[in-house]
C-alpha positions in Angstrom: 17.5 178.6 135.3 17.8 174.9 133.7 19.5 172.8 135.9 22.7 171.0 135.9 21.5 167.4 135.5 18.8 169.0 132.6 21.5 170.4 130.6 23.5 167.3 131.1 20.4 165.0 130.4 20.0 167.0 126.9 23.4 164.7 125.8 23.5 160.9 124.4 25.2 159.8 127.8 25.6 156.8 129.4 23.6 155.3 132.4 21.5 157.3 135.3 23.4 161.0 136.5 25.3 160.3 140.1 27.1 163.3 140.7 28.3 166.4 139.0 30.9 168.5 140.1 32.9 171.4 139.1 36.4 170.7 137.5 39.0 173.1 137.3 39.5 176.5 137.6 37.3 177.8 134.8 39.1 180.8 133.4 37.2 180.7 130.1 34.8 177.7 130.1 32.7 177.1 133.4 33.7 172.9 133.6 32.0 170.0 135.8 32.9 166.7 135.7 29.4 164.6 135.4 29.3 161.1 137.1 26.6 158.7 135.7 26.3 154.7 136.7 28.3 153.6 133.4 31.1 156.3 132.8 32.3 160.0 133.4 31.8 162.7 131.3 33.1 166.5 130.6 30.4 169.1 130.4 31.3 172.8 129.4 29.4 175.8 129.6 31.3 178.0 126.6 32.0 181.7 127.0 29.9 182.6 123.9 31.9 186.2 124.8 35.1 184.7 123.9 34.1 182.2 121.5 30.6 184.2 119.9 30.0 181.2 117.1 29.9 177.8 119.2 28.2 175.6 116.6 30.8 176.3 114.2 33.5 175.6 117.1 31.8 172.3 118.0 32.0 171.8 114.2 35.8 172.1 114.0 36.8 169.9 117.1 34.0 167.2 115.5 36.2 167.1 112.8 39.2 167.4 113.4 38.7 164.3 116.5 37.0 162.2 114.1 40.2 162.6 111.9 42.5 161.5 114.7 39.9 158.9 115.6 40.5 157.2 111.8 44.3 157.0 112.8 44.7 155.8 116.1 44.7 152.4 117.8 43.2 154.0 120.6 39.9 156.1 119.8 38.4 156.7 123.1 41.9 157.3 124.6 44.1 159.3 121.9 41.5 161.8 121.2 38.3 163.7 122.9 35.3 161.6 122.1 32.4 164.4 121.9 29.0 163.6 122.8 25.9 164.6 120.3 22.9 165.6 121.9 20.3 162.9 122.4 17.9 164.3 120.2 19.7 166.8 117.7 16.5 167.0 115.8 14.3 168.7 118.6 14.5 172.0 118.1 14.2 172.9 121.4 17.9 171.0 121.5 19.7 173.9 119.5 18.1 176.2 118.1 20.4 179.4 116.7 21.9 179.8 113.0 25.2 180.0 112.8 27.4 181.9 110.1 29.5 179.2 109.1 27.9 177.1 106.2 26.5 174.0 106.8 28.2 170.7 105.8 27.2 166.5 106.0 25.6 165.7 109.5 25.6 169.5 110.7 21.6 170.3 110.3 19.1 168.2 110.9 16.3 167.7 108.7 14.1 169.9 110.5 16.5 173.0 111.2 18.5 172.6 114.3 22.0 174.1 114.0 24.2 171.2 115.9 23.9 167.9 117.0 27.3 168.7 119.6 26.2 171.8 121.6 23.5 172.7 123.0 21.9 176.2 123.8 19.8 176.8 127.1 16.8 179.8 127.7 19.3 182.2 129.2 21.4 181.8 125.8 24.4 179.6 127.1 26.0 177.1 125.0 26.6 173.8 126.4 28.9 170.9 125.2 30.1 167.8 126.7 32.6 165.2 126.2 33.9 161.7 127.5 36.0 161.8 130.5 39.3 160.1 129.7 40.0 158.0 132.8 43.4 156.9 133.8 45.1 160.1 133.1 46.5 163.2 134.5 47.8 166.9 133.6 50.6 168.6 134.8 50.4 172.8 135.0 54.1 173.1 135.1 57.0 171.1 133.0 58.6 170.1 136.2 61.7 167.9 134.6 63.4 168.1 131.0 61.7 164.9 130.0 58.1 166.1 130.8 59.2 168.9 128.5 60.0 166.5 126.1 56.6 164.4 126.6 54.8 167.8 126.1 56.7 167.9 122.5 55.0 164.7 121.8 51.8 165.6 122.4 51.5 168.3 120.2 53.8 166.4 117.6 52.0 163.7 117.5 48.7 165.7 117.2 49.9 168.2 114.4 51.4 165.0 112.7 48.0 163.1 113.1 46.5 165.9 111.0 48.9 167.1 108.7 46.6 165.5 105.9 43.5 167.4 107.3 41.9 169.2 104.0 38.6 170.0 105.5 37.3 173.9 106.0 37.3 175.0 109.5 35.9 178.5 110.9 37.8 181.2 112.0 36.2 181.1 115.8 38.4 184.0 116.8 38.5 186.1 114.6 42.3 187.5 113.5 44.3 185.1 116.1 48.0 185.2 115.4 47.2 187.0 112.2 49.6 189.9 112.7 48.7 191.7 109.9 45.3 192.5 111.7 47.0 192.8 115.0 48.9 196.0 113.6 45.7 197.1 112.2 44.6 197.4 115.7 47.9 198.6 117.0 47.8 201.5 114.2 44.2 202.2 115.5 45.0 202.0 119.6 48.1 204.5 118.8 46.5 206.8 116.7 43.2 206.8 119.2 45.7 207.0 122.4 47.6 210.3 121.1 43.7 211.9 120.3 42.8 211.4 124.0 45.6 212.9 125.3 45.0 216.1 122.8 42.1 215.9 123.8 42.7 215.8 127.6 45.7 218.8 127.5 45.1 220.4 124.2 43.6 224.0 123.1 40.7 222.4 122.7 39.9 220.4 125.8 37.0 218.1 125.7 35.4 218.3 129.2 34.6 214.6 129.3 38.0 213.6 128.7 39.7 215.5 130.8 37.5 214.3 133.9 38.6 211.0 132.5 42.5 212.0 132.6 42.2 212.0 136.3 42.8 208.5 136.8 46.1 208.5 134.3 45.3 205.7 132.0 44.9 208.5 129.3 49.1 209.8 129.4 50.0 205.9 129.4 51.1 206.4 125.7 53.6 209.3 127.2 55.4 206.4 129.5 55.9 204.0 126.6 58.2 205.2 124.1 60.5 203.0 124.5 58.1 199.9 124.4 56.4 201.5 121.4 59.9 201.7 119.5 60.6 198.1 119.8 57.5 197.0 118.4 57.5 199.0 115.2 61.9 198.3 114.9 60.8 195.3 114.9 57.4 195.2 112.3 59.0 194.6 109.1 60.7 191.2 110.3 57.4 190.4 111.5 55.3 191.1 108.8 57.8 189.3 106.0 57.6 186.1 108.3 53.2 186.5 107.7 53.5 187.7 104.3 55.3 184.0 103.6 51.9 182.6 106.1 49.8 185.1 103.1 51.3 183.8 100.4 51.3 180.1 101.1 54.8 179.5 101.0 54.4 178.4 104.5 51.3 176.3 104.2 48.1 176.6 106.6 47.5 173.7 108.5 45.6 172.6 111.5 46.5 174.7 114.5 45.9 174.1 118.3 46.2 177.5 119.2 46.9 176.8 123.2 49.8 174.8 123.8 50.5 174.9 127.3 51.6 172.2 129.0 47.8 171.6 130.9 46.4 171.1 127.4 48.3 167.6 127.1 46.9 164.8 128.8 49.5 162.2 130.4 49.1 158.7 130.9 49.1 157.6 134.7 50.8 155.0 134.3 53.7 155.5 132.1 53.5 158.8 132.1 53.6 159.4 127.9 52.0 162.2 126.5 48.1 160.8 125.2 46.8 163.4 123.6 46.0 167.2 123.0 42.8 168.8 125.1 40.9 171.9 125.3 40.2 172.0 121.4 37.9 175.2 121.6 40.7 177.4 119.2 41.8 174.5 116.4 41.9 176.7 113.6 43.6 176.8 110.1 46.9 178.6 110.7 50.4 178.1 109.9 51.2 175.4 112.7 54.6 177.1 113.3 52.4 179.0 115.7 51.5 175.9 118.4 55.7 175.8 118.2 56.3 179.5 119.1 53.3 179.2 121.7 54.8 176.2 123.3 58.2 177.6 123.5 57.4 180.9 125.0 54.9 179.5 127.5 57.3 176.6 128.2 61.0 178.1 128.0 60.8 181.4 130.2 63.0 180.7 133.3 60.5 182.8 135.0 56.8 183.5 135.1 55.4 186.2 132.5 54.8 188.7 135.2 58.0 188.7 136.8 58.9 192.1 137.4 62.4 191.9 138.0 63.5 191.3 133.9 67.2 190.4 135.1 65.4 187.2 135.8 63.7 186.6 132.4 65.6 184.4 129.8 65.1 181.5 127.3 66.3 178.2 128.9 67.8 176.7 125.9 68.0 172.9 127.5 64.1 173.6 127.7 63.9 174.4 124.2 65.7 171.5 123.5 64.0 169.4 124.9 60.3 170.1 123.6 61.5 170.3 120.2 63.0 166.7 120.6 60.3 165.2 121.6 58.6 167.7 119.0 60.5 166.6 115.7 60.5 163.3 117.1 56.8 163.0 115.9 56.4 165.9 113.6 60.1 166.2 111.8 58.7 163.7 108.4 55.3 166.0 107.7 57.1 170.0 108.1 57.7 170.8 104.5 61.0 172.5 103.8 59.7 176.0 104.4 58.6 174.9 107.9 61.6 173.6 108.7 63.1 176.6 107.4 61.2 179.2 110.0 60.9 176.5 112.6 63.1 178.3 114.7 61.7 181.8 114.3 58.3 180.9 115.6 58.9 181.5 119.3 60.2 185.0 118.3 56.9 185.6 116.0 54.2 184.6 119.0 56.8 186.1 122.0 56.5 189.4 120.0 52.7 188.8 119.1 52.4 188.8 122.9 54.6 191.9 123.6 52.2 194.0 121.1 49.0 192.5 122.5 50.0 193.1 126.4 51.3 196.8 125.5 48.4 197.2 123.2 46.1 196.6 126.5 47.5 198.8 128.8 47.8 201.9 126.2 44.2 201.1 125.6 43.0 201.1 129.6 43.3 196.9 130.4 40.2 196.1 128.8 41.1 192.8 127.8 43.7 191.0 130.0 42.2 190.8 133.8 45.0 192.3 135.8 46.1 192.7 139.3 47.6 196.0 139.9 47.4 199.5 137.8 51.3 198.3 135.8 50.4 194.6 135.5 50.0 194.8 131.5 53.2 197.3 131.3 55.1 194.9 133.8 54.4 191.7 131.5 55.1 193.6 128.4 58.6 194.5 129.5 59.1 190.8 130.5 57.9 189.1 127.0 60.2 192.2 125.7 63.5 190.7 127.7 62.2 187.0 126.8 62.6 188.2 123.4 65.9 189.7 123.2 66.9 186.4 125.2 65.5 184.5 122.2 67.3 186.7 119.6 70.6 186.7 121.0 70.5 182.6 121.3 68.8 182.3 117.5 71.6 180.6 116.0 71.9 178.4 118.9 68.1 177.8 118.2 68.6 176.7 114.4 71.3 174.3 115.2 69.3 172.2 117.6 67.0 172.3 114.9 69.5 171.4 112.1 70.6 168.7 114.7 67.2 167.1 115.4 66.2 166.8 112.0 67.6 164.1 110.2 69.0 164.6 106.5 67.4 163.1 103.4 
């Protein structure tokens, strides 16, 4: 196994290696914070599992940063600086095609894929960018104004690219795209009712009822309910993405993962600096970073919370991210943004609902859980954080209405 300070060595960095150490908690990405005698850098082993095209993800976050970078006063602090490899035209550097096309700087003459990521012998893919000093994160919005400052971040960043026109590849595949999320929901139903045929029917299958023993397979029996809401609720969803389809709401540059850790803060004055963690920027409607910040943002309790009486929107949290939001954002929306501005938390609350009772019908094979009725227990919540939503919506347009200034 190649070591850390040879993988770290493979990158155009700075000075001799001092130290590296991991950073984080490393959900997705294992992360280590490298040391060397002239600066500090981020290196990231990717989960090629989660993100299979890394290249083509390197690709996008090159791009879009070196859009940002043409904007700002600040280059090494507004934005991620990422760091090519030192010798991008060694093949032993990088090696594996990728399946999104090729474009300026992104082969070398000789072949290799990428000059921003690198692949080791055990197939890992590596990438590594400047370490942003003077700065912090927060994991939880704490106060009403670092609500707000979280609103700025990812105002200021969808604002910095709402003139982005350049390609970017779809690195996981069908996100927020909820026409293809009911194509899997259709398919985990239909596939749930056939085990449990299977499992209790004339015609047992042997295999699967040895497999009924441990329940999961009768999970679609406990559900009704669950599975009622999502399909009263399916038309409303798909006319909001058939407007996405159609290009009435336009497709812009999407974050994809707006929680409040993915904003770095100033130390000193505390402002919002700019948006991390670019691994999912993707063309999408941008509505979607709104309705992903408010649900992950808003909830008065945590997503798991098994008591629903708990679960509700906090509309003074609302507020406040889409101040500081619109604050940065309100003069690039176009008027069918605007228009659905305040349906996006309902689209991605609802997105979630599907996705976390789409898991447990289908055995938790996707979402790591802690207990047999984790999945069912979250679903219920995002469930009552919806219905909170719904029955505040027309409070939720008039803030909007409010913040954004007339013509």
């Amino acid at each position: 196994m190649e070591s850390l300070e040879s993988i770290a060595s493979r990158f155009d960095i700075k000075g001799n290696i001092i130290s590296i150490k991991p950073l984080g908690e490393g959900f997705i990405n294992d992360t280590y914070i490298v040391k060397t005698s002239l600066a500090r850098y981020i290196l990231q082993r990717k989960n090629k599992n989660v993100f299979p095209d890394v290249p083509a993800m390197m690709r996008n976050i090159a791009a879009v940063t070196a859009h940002i970078k043409g904007k700002v006063n600040y280059p090494l602090r507004e934005t991620l600086t990422i760091i090519p490899l030192a010798h991008p035209g060694d093949r032993s550097f990088c090696t594996r095609a990728s399946s999104f096309p090729f474009s300026g700087n992104d082969r070398s003459e000789d072949g290799a894929v990428s000059q921003f990521c690198y692949e080791d012998a055990s197939g890992q893919w590596w990438a590594m960018c400047l370490f942003i000093e003077g700065t912090v994160t927060h994991k939880v919005a704490s106060s009403l104004e670092l609500t707000r400052q979280g609103g700025i971040g990812i105002g200021r960043f969808q604002a910095l690219l709402a003139d982005f026109d350049q390609p970017l590849a779809e690195v996981i595949k069908g996100f927020h795209n909820m026409r293809w999320r009911f194509e899997q929901w259709d398919e985990a139903i239909d596939a749930a009712k056939k085990r449990v045929e299977l499992a209790t029917g004339p015609k047992k299958c042997p295999e699967v009822s040895a497999e009924s023993s441990n329940g999961k397979i009768f999970r679609i029996n406990e559900v009704a309910g669950e599975v009622a809401f999502i399909e009263d609720h399916r038309e409303k969803m798909m006319q909001f993405w058939n407007l996405v389809e159609s290009g009435y709401i336009p497709r812009r540059v999407a974050h994809n993962d707006t929680k409040l850790s993915n904003i770095l803060f100033d130390a000193t004055s505390g402002e919002a600096l700019c948006a991390i963690d670019l691994d999912t920027v993707m063309s999408s409607t941008s509505l979607n970073d709104v309705g992903d910040a408010i649900r992950s943002y808003a909830n008065a309790t945590t997503e798991d919370d098994p008591d629903i009486s708990k679960v509700s929107m906090r509309l003074d949290i609302y507020r406040a991210w889409m101040e500081g939001y619109l604050s940065q954002r309100a003069s690039t929306l176009t008027d069918s943004e605007k228009e659905w501005l305040p349906f996006a938390p309902l689209f991605i609350t609802y997105e979630q609902v599907l996705r976390f009772l789409m898991d447990y019908i289908n055995g938790d094979t996707y979402y790591k859980v802690k207990y047999p009725e984790h999945n069912l227990v979250r679903t219920r919540n995002q469930i009552a954080l919806y219905k909170s939503m719904e029955q505040q919506y027309d409070a939720m347009k008039k803030v909007v209405e409010e913040l954004i200034p007339n013509p």
